[in-house]
C-alpha positions as CSV (number, residue, x, y, z in Angstrom):
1,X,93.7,87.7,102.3
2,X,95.7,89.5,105.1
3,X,95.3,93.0,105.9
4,X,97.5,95.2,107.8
5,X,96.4,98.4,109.3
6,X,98.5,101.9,111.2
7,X,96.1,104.7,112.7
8,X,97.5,107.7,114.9
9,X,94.8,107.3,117.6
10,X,96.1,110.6,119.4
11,X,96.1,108.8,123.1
12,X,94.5,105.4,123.6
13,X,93.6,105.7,127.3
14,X,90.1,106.4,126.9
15,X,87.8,103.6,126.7
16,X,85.6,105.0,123.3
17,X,89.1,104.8,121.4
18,X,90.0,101.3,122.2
19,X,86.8,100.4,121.1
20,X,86.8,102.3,117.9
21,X,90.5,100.2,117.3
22,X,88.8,97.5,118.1
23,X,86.2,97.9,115.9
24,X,88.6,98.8,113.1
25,X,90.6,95.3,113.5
26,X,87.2,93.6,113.3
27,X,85.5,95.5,110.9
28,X,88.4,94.9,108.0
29,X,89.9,91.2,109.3
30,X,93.0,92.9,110.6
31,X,95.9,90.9,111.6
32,X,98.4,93.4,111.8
33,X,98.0,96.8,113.4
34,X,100.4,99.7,113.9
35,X,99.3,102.4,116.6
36,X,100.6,105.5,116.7
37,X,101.0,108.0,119.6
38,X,99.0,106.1,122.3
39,X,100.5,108.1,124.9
40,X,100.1,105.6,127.4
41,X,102.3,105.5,130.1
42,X,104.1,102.4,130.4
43,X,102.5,100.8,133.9
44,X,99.2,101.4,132.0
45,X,100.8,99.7,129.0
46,X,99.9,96.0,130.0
47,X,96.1,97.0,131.1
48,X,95.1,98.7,127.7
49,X,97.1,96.5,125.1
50,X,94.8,93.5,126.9
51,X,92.0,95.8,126.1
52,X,92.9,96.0,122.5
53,X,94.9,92.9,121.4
54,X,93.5,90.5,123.8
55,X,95.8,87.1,122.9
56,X,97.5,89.0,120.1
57,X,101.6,89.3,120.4
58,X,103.1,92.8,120.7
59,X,105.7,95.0,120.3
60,X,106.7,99.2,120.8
61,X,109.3,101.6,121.3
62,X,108.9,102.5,125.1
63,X,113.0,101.7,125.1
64,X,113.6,104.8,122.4
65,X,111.1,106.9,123.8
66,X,108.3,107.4,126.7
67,X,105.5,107.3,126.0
68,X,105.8,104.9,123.5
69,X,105.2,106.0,120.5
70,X,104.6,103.4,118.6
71,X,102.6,100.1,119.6
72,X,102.7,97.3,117.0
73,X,99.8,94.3,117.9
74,X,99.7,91.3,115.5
75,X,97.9,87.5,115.4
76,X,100.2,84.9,116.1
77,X,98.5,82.0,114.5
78,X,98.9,84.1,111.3
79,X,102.0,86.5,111.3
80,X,105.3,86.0,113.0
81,X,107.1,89.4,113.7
82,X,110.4,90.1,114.5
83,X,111.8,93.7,115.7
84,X,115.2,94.2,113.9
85,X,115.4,97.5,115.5
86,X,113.6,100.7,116.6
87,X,114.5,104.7,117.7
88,X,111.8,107.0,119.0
89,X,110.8,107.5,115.2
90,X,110.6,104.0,113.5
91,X,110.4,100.4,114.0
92,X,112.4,98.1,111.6
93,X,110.9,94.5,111.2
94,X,111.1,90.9,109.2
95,X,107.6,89.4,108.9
96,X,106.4,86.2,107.9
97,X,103.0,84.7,107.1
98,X,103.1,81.6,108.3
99,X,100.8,79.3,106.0
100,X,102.5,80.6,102.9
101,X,106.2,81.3,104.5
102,X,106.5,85.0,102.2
103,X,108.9,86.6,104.3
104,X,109.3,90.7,103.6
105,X,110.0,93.7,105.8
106,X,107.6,95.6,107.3
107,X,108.6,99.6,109.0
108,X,105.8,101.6,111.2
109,X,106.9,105.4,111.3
110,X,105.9,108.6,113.6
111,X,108.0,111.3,112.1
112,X,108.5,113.9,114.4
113,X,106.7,117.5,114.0
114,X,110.1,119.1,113.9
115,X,111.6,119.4,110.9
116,X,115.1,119.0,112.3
117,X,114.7,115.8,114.4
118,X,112.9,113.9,111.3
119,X,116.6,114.4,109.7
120,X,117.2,111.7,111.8
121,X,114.1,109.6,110.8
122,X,115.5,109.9,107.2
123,X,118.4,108.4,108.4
124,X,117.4,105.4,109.9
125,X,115.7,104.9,106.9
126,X,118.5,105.2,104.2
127,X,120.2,102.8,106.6
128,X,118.0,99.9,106.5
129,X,118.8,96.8,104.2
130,X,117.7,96.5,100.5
131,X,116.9,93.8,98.8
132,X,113.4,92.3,100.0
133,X,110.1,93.2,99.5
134,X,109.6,96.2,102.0
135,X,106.5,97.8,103.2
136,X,106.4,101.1,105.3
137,X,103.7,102.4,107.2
138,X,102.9,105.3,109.2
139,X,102.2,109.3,109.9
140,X,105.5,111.0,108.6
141,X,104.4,114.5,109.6
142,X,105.4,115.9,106.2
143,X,103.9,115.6,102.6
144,X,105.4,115.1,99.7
145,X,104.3,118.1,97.3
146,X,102.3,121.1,97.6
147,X,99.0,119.0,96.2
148,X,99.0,116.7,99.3
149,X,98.2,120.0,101.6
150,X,95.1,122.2,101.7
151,X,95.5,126.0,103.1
152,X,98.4,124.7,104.1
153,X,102.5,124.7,102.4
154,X,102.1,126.6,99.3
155,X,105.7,126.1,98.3
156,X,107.8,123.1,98.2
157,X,110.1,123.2,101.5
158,X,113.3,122.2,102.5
159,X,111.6,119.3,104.7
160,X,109.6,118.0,101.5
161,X,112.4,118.2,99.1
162,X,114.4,115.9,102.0
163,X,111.5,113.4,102.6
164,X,111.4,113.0,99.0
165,X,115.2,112.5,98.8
166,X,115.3,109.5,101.1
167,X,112.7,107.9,99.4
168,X,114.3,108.3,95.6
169,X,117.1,106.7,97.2
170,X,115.2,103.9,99.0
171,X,113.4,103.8,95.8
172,X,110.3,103.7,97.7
173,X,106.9,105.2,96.3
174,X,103.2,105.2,97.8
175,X,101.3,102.1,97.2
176,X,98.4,102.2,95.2
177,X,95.8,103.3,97.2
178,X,91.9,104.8,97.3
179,X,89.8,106.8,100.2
180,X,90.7,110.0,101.8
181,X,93.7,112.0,99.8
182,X,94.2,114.2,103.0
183,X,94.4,112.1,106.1
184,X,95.0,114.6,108.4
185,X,93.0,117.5,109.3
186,X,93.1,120.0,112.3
187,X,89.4,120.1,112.6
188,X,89.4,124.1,113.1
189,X,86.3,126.0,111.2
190,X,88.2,129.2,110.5
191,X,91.5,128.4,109.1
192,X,91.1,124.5,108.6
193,X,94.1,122.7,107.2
194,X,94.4,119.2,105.7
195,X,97.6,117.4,104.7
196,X,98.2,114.2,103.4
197,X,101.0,112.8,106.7
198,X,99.9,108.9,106.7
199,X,101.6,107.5,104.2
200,X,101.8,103.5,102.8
201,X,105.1,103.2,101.1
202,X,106.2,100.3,99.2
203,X,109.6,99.1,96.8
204,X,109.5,97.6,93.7
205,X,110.7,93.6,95.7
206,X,107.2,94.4,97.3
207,X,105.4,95.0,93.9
208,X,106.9,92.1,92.0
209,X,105.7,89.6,95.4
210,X,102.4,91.6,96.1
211,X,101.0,92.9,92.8
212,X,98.0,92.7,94.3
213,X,97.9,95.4,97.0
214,X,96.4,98.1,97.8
215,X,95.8,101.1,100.9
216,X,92.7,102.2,101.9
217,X,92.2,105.8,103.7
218,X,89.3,105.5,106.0
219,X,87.2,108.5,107.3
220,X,88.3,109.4,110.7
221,X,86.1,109.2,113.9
222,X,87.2,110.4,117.0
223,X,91.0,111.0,116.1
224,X,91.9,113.7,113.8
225,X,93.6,111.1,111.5
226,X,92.2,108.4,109.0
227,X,93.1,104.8,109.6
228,X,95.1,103.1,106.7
229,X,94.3,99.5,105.8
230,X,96.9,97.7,103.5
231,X,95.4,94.3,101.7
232,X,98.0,92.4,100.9
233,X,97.1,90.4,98.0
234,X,99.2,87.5,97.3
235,X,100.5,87.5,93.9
236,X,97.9,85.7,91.6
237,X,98.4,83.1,88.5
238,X,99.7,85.0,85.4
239,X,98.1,83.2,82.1
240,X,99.2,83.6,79.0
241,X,97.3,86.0,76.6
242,X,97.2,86.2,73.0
243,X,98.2,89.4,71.3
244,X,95.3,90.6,69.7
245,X,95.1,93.6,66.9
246,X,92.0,95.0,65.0
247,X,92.4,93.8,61.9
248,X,91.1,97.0,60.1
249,X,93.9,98.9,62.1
250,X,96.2,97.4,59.0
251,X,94.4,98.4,55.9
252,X,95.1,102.3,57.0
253,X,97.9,103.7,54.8
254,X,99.8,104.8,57.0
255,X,99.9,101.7,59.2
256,X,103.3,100.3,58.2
257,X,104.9,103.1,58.0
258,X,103.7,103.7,61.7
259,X,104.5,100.8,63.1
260,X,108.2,101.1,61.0
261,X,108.7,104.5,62.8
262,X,108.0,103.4,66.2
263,X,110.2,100.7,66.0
264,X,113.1,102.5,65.1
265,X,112.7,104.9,68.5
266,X,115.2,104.6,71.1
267,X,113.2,103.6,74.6
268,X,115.3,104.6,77.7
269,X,114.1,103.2,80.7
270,X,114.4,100.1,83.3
271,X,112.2,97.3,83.3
């Protein structure tokens, strides 16, 4: 099984918080990780990543904004990653796993804290290609209802009602997933806020190939955000079931006419 992983390390300078990533990519056999604000300055880029990734292959956004943003490590021997694109808000990949050849595309995102320049986030977005199994990863800075936030939006705003726009019409929706519900939290003991900003988003192309999958929130540690791990889950063997009834279910009176009634209803809805 391969696993995938994004955490917003806040600054990946210090020596305890490379070894907490590295931990994390040994800990859960990761062979894909997405960091996020590293703010490492790009003639410290080459010293840390060896720190982290060792022989892994890397990419980032240093080009669309300094410092990078957004560091994306991976195993060779078991991934092959290709940047299709990148701003100072998103990178735009095709993966491929290499003993199986599934091919999908994979997007790590750090939304911007200001409402107005994630307008442009949304954009890349809704300009990406359909049509293949597409994962997307990252901290989006915004939540998408008033449940994903604690002390914190009590009302649905203008920047939640657009997040949630772009992803009804990328028909992307979060990916199954278990742990921590808020990943975010500002850590303050009067007036703490948690929000739910790390996000694992998925489209149906990746559902049909990866039925399977599944996010996991982890507790934070020395960043104020929890780590996501995605297991991918290749799609498994479907056998063929029998249909099965209770047979005392039919000596009810009213089970024909039942089954009669539902039958006739009208079902609206796509597969």
């Amino acid at each position: 099984m391969i696993n995938l992983a994004c955490w917003n390390t806040r600054g990946l300078n210090s020596t305890p918080k490379q070894s907490e990533v590295r931990k994390l990519l040994l800990d859960y056999n990761i062979s894909l990780v997405c960091l996020i604000e590293t703010r490492v300055r790009i003639n410290k880029k080459t010293l840390v990543a060896n720190s982290v990734f060792k022989d892994w292959d890397m990419i980032d956004n240093y080009n669309s904004h300094s410092p990078g943003r957004i560091w994306v490590g991976w195993d060779p021997r078991i991934l092959n990653i290709t940047k299709i694109n990148e701003t100072d808000q998103i990178i735009h990949c095709n993966a491929c796993i290499l003993d199986t050849n599934n091919q999908f595309r994979i997007s790590f995102v750090y939304g911007s804290n200001d409402d107005r320049l994630r307008k442009a986030l949304w954009q890349s977005m809704c300009s990406s290609q359909h049509g293949s199994p597409w994962i997307m990863l990252g901290d989006f800075n915004v939540s998408r209802s008033v449940g994903e936030s604690i002390r914190g939006c009590s009302r649905i705003s203008g920047a939640i009602e657009e997040f949630n726009d772009c992803l009804q019409s990328l028909e992307l929706d979060d990916l199954r997933f278990s742990g921590f519900l808020h990943t975010w939290c500002n850590k303050r003991s009067n007036g703490c806020i948690s929000k739910k900003l790390n996000k694992v988003l998925v489209n149906n192309d990746w559902l049909l190939k990866f039925e399977n999958s599944e996010a996991i929130f982890l507790p934070p540690s020395i960043p104020d955000h929890c780590p996501s791990v995605v297991k991918l889950g290749l799609q498994g063997i479907k056998k063929n079931r029998p249909f099965k009834i209770f047979n005392f279910l039919t000596d009810r009176v009213d089970f024909l006419p039942l089954v009669d009634r539902c039958w006739q209803e009208q079902v609206h809805g796509t597969m």
